[in-house]
Structures are given as structure tokens and as C-alpha cells.
N, C-alpha and C positions, 0 to 999 in steps of 0.2 A: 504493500500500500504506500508504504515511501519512498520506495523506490518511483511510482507511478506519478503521484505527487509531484515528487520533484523534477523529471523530467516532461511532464504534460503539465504542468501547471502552468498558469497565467506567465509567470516571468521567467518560467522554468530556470529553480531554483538549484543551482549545481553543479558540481562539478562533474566530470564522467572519463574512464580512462576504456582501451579498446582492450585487445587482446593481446596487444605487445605491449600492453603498460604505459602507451604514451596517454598523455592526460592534456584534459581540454575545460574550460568553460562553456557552459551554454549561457549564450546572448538572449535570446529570444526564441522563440516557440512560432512556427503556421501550419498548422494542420499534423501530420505524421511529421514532418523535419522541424530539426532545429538549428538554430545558426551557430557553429561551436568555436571557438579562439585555440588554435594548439600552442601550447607553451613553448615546444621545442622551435616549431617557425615562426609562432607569434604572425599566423596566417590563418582566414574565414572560411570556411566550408558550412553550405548546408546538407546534411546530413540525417539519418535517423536514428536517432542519441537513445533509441529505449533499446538498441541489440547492443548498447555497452552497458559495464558495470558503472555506479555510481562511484564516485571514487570521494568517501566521505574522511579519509586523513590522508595528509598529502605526504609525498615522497620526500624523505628527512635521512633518504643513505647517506648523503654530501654531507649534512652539517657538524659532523664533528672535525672537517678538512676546514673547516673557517678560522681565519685568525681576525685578532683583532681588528686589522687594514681590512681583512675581506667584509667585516660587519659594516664595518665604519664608511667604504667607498660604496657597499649595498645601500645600504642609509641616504648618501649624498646621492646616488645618478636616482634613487625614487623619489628623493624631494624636487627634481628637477622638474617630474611629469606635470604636466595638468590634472590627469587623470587622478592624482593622491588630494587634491582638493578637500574634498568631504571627510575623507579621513586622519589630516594633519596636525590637527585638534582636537581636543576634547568634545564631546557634545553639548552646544550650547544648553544654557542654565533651562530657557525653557520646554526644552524637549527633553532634559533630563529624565524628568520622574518618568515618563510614559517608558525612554530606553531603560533606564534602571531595573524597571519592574519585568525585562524582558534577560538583558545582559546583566549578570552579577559580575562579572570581572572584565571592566570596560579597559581599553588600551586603547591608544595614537600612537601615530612617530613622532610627537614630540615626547611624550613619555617614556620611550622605545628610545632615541636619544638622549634625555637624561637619565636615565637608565645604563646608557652606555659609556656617558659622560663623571656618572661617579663610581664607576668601576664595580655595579650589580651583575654582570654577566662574568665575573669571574669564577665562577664553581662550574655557570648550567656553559658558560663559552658561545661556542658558536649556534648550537641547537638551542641554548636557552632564546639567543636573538632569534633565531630565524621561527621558533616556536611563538613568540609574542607578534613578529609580522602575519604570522598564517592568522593568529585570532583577530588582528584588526577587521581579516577577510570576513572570519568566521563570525564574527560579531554582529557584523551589517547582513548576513545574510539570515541569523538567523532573527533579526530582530523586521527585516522586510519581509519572512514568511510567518512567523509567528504573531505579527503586529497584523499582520493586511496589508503595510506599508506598501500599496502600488506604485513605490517608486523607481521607476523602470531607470531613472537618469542615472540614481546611487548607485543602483545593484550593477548595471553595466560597468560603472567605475571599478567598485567593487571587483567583478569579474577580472576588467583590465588590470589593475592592480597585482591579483594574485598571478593572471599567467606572465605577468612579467616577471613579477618576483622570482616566480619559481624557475621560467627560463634561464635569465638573468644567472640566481646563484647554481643552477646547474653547472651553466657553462662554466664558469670560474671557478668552481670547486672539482671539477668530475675526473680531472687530471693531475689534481694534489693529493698528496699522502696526509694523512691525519696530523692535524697541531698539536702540536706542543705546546707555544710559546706563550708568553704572561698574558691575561686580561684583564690586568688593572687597571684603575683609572688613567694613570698616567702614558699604560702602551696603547691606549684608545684615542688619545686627546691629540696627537702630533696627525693623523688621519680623519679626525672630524672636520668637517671645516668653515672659520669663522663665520659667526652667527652676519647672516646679510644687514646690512642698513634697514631701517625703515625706510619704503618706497615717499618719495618725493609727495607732498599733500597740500592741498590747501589751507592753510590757518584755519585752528581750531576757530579763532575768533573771525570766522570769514565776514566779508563787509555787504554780502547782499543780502537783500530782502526777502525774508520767506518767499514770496510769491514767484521770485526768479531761478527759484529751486525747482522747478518743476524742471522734469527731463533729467536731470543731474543725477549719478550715480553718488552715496553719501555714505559716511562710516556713523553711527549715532551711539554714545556711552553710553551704556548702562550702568552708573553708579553700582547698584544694588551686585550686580554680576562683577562690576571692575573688568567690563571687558567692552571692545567696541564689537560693532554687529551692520555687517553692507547692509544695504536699504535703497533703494529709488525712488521717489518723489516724485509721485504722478498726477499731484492734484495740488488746485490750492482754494480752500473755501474762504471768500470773501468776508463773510458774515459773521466768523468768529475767529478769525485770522490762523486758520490751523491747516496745516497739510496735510494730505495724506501720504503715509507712508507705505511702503512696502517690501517686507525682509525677505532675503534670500530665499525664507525657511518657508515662505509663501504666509507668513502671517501680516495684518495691517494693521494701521491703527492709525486714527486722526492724534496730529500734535501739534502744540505752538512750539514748532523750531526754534521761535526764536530766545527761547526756556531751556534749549535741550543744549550739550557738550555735541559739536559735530566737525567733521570734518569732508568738504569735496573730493572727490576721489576724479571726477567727471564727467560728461557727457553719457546718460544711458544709451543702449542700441537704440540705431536707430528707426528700428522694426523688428516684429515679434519674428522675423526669420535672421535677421542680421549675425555675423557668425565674429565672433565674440574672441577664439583662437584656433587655431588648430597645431596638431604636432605629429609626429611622424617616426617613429623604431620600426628600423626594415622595411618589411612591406604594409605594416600596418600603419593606420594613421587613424585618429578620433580629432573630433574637435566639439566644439564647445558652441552654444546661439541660444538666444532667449527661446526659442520654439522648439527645438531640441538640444536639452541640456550638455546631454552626454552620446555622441553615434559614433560606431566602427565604421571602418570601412577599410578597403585594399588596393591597395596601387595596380593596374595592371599593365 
């Protein structure tokens, strides 16, 4: 029955390996096919994903070959994707309770880096890392089938995420002999690397007028959280001088901006198709647009 589940289901929820053990995500479900990601090419096939096995823990023979440079430079080329987006952070404060009540032991790569940073993966090493990346996967998947959570943008990220990962530390570990050497804080820190700038902003105390905010991409503090939160400003009511807002997370709220800690980031898209970025590993490539969040696709 889980097996059917997760392979037929609405987002088909899954991972799935064939009969030589090579391992794929499903993207999406139409009809008997599904569209799958191979980890090894990091290449689309649609396919009929219910004559594989489900492949519910992933292949973990490489991780005891990682040293600390291999966690640390895994770390840095995944911060680089777009595709880690949703999962870089903690889960904002408001969506908390609902993920809590689903994941009890939540993880990010930012956690997953200080982590690495005070020298905690010295006992579990390389498997302890790479065992904390598989749950970030693990986590969004099971909190989007357990939840209802029809979010086809995350879960695809999600998807992309882990066959890279797995790709990724295949290839760079599959032809090393097992580690030895130290992973304490200090053999991890010469390999992590320096935390980025904050991105260029506009002053907290910017000079325009609520009302000129509309269209403008914006960052807005939340005191209470001590965290800032993207937003776009799609409205602006006359009548009692307040905007509307609207959070990434798809929540809104009427406010008077001109009350709130904020900062311009930009101009929003500008159209619900406009495409936002896109990026490119081998033949694969995703990008990013207000109408669709998150799509694969292949070079041919």
C-alpha cells in the first residue's frame, strides 16, 4: 500500500532504485509514467516507476571515505544551487508549529554547517554529515505527504537536492579508501568558506512612501521572530494608508509600512510567468518564475 502511495500518488512521493541499484527521484506522476531524475547523470526520463523498488534509505557505502575537505566542499558547491533555497534555513517561526507537529528532529545546512563548524561531526565523521543532509530531504518529504502539503515547487527542490547530493558525493568519494584523518573543528574551518557579505539593500530607513511600494520586492522584520521575511507589495489602500503584503510562504496581511523595520530588495516580476533565474549541472537545468516556482528540464 506504500509502496502504491508513493509512486501513484499526486506528487509521487519518492525515491525509486531499478534493478542494478541505480537510484532516481520521481518528479511528477501522468497516468502509468513518471518523470524520474537519475542521480548518476542527473538526466529526465519518463518512465514506469511502479516495476522499481522504492528505495526508502539511500546508499551510504561512500560515507565513511569522506574527510573533512570532502564534507566541507559538499557543503559549499550545495549552497551555491538555487534549488537549496527552501531548505537553507530553519523553518520560518510561522509555519513552525504545523512542521513540528509532523518532523520531530528538524535540520538545514545552516545547522549542518555549524555543526560542522564546531567540530560535532567528529565521532559520526563523514556518515554523521552526509546522514543529517539525507534528513533535510527526508524531512520535506515526509512533512509534504503527511501534511497534504500540495507543494509540488518544494518537493521538486527537495527531489533536486537529494539526487544531486547523492550524485555529487558518489562521484568524489567512490574512488577513495576510507578516512582516517581528524574532524575537529579546526580540520573543518581552513575548507569552509567565508560567510558571504550581506547582499547590497536598500536602507532600512528607505525615503519612499508606502504607496510607491507597490510592485517592489521587500524584506519586513519581524521583531517577535528577530528574523527578516521576503514579501511583495501588491496593493496600497488609500483609506487607511496600509499595504498589502504578500510572503513568500503565500501568506498576507494588510500593514502600515510605514510602522514596520523594512528593507527594498527590488522591483517584483514582472509577470506571473517572468522567470526569476535559472541554473544549469550537466544536462540538467531548473529555474525558478513567479508561475512556476521550481521546473526541471534537459538540455538536448
Amino acid at each position: 500500500r506504500r509502496r502504491a502511495r508513493e509512486i501513484r500518488g499526486p506528487l509521487a512521493y519518492c525515491r525509486v532504485r531499478d534493478a542494478a541499484g541505480a537510484r532516481y527521484s520521481v518528479l511528477a506522476s501522468r497516468g502509468k509514467f513518471q518523470l524520474l531524475l537519475s542521480d548518476a547523470a542527473l538526466s529526465l526520463e519518463w518512465t514506469q516507476a511502479s516495476e522499481m523498488e522504492p528505495a526508502e534509505v539511500e546508499d551510504a557505502s561512500f560515507d565513511d571515505r569522506a574527510t573533512a575537505r570532502d564534507c566541507a566542499s559538499a557543503l559549499a558547491w550545495l549552497g551555491q544551487l538555487d534549488v537549496i533555497e527552501p531548505f537553507a534555513r530553519p523553518v520560518d517561526a510561522r509555519s513552525a508549529q504545523a512542521y513540528r507537529a509532523i518532523v520531530d528532529d528538524p535540520i538545514d545546512l545552516e545547522a549542518i554547517e555549524g555543526k560542522l563548524r564546531r567540530g560535532e561531526y567528529a565521532a559520526s565523521r563523514g556518515a554523521g554529515f552526509a546522514a543529517d543532509v539525507r534528513r533535510v530531504h527526508r524531512n520535506v518529504v515526509d512533512y509534504c505527504e503527511l501534511a497534504d502539503a500540495a507543494d509540488a515547487a518544494v518537493y521538486r527542490a527537495a527531489q533536486v537536492f537529494i539526487a544531486a547530493f547523492q550524485g555529487r558525493w558518489r562521484e568524489r568519494l567512490e574512488s577513495k579508501p576510507v578516512a582516517t584523518s581528524s574532524f575537529e573543528a579546526a580540520d573543518v574551518a581552513p575548507w569552509l568558506p567565508d560567510r558571504a557579505p550581506s547582499r547590497a539593500l536598500a536602507s532600512v530607513e528607505d525615503s519612499r512612501r508606502p504607496e510607491d511600494l507597490v510592485g517592489m520586492r521587500v524584506e519586513i522584520f519581524w521583531h517577535r521572530d528577530n528574523r527578516w521575511y521576503a514579501a511583495v507589495v501588491d496593493e496600497f489602500r488609500r483609506k487607511d494608508g496600509r499595504a498589502r503584503v504578500e510572503y513568500d510562504d503565500g501568506q498576507t496581511e494588510w500593514m502600515d509600512v510605514s510602522k514596520e523595520r523594512y528593507r527594498v530588495l527590488g522591483p517584483a516580476a514582472a509577470s506571473a510567468g517572468a522567470l526569476i533565474s535559472v541554473q544549469k549541472l550537466g544536462i540538467l537545468v531548473w529555474a525558478k518564475s513567479n508561475a512556476h516556482p521550481w521546473w526541471p528540464a534537459e538540455l538536448c
